[in-house]
C-alpha positions as CSV (number, residue, x, y, z in Angstrom):
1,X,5.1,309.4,41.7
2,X,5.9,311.6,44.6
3,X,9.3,312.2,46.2
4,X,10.1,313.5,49.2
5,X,11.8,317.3,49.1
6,X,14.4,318.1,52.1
7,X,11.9,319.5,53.8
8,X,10.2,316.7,54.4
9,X,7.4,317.4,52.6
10,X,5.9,315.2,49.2
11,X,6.7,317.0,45.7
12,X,5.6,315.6,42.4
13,X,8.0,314.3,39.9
14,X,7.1,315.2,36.3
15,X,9.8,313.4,34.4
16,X,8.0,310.0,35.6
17,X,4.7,308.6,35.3
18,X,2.0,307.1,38.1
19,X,1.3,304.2,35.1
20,X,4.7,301.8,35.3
21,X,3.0,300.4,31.7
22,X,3.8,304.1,30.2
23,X,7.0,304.0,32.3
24,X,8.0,300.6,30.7
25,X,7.0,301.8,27.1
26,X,9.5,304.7,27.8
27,X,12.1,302.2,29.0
28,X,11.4,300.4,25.9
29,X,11.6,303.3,23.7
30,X,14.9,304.7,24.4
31,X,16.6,300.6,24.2
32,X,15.3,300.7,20.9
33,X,16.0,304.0,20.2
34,X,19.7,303.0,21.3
35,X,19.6,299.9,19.3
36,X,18.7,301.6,16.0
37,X,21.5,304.0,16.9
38,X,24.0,301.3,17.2
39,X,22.5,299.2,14.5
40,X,23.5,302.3,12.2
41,X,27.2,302.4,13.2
42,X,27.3,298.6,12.7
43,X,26.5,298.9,8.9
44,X,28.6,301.9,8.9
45,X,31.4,299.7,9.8
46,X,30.4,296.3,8.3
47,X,30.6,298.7,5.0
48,X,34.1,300.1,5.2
49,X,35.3,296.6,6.4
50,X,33.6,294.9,3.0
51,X,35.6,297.7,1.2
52,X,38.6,296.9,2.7
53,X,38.0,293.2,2.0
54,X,37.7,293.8,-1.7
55,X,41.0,295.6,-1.8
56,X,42.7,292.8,-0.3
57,X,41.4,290.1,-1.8
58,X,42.1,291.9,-5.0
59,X,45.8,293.0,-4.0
60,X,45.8,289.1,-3.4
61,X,45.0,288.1,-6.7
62,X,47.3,290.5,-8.6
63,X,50.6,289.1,-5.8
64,X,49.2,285.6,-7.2
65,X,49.5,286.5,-10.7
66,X,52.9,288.0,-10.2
67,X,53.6,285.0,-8.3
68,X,52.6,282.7,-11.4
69,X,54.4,285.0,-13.9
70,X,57.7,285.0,-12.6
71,X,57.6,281.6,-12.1
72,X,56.9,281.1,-15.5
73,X,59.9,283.4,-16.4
74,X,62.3,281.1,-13.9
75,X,60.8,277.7,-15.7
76,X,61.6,279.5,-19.0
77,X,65.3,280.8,-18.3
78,X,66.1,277.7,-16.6
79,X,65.0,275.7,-19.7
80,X,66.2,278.1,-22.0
81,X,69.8,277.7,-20.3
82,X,70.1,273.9,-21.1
């Protein structure tokens, strides 16, 4: 494609191409370029998040167990007092 310089005169552009096919397979390119770039931060993330997940859902299940224990323990003393 050519340009016009401020002189008035026609220059040729390098960085783009006289074929829009080539310049839509470059357009396409780079989105999926991008894509792959942000589907790698995704799993990145969507990792440490399932981490964190399995440390509260197991700090969850030990406050549970306490939960049941001393509850037993109360049951017990206030049988145990009768």
């Amino acid at each position: 494609m050519s340009k016009k310089a401020p002189g008035g005169s026609a220059t040729h552009d390098p960085s783009r191409s006289s074929d829009p096919w080539l310049d839509l397979l470059g357009e396409v390119d780079a989105e999926l370029a991008r894509l792959r770039a942000e589907n790698k931060k995704l799993r990145a993330r969507n990792e440490k998040l399932a981490g964190q997940l399995d440390k509260t859902r197991t700090a969850l299940d030990i406050a549970g167990k306490a939960f049941a224990l001393l509850e037993d323990i109360s049951n017990s003393a206030d049988s145990g007092e009768n």
